[in-house]
N, C-alpha and C positions, 0 to 999 in steps of 0.2 A: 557933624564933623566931616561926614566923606561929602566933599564937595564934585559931581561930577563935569568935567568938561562938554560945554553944548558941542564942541566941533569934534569929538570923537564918540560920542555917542550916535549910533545911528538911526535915522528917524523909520517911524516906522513907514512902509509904503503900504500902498493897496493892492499891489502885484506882488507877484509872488518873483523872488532873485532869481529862479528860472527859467522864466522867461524871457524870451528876448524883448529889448526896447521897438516902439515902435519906430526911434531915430536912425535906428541901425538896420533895421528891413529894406529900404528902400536903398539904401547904400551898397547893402549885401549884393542886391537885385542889378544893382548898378557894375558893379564889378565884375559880376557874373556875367552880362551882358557883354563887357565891353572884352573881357579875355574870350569870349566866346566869336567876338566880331576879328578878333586879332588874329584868334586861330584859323577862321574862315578865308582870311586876308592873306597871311601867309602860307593857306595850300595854296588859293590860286596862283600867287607870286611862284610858287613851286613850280605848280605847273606850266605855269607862263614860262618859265626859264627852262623845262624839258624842253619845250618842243621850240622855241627859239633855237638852245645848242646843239640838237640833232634831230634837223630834219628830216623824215623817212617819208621812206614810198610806201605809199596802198599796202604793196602786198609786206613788205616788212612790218608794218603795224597791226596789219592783218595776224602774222603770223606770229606776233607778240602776243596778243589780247588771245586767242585761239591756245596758246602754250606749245606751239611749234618751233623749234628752231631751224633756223637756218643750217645747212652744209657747208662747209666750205667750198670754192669753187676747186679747189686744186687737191691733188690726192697726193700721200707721203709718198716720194723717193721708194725704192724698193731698197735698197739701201738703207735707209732709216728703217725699214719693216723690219728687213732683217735682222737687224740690230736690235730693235725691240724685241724681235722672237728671240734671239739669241738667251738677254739679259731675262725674260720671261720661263724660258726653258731652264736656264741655270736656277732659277730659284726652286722652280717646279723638282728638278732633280735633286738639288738639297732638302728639301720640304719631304720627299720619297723615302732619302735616302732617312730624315728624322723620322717619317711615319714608321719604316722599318723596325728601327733600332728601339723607340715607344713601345710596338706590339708585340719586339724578342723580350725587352726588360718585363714588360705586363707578364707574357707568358710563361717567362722562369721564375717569377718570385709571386708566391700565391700570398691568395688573402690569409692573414691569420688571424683568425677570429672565429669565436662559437657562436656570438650573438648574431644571427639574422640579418637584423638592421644594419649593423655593421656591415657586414657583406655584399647587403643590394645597395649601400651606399657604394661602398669601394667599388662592389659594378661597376655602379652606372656613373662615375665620376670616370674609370677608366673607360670607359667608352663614348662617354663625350670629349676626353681628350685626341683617343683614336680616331675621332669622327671629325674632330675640328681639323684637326693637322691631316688628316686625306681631302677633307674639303678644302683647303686651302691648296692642296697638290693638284686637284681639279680644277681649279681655278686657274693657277698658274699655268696648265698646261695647255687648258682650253685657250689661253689667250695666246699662249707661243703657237699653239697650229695653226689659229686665227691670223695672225702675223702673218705666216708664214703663206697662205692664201690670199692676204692683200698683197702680198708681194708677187707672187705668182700673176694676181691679174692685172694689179699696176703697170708690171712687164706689158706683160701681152699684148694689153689695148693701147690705141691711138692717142698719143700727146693730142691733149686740147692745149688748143695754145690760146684762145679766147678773140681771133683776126679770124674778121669772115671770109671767106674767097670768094672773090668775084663771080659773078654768078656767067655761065657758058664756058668756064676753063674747070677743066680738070685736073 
């Protein structure tokens, strides 16, 4: 009575459904090959197109490949230094005056607590606080002197104006 369908019954094969055919190996192979050729294709197109749109000199490619940067040829205005130190000194003196008021609050209001653990937490949490917020005050400040030292020599030394002078004139 049960009649079964030849076309959904499946036949048996001699391989096993896990492996792959051998129709589709060389296809595999094939594709792999060819995004492998594409990717090759469009670094060097990449690269073709770096050094088309910016051409350098020796020593700039030099000091690219090497991990040196370049300077600028021109040094900030002391004017601008100062202005930086200024805005650098303000933060450093807010940052002070918070480190302060951090280390009065720490120092009036004690740990309460009997357990231990408790305590060298609450530590040492307050004194990575104390420690970040004066590190950050040294930072700030260090950069405001620093400023204020480029400005200082900015002043002092001779405008490069980058026009050679004739050589025999003073």
């Amino acid at each position: 009575m049960s009649e079964t369908n030849p076309e959904l019954t499946p036949e048996p094969s001699s391989e096993s459904s896990l492996t792959p055919t051998t129709e589709l190996e060389p296809k595999a192979e094939q594709s792999i090959q060819s995004i492998q050729s594409i990717q090759s294709i469009q670094s060097i197109q990449s690269i073709q197109s770096t050094e088309e749109s910016s051409p350098q000199s020796t020593e700039e490619s030099t000091a690219k490949t090497t991990g040196q940067n370049s300077l600028p040829e021109t040094l900030p205005s002391p004017l601008r230094s100062l202005t930086g130190a200024l805005i650098a000194g303000g933060f450093a003196l807010g940052l002070y005056r918070l480190t302060q008021a951090i280390a009065t609050s720490f120092a009036t209001k004690p740990i309460i607590s009997n357990n231990p653990i408790a305590q060298n937490i609450s530590a040492a949490v307050r004194t990575l606080v104390v420690g970040g917020s004066t590190l950050a005050t040294g930072i700030f400040a260090i950069a405001a002197f620093s400023l204020v030292l480029l400005a200082i020599q900015v002043a002092l030394q001779p405008a490069k104006t980058g026009v050679a002078k004739p050589e025999g004139k003073n």
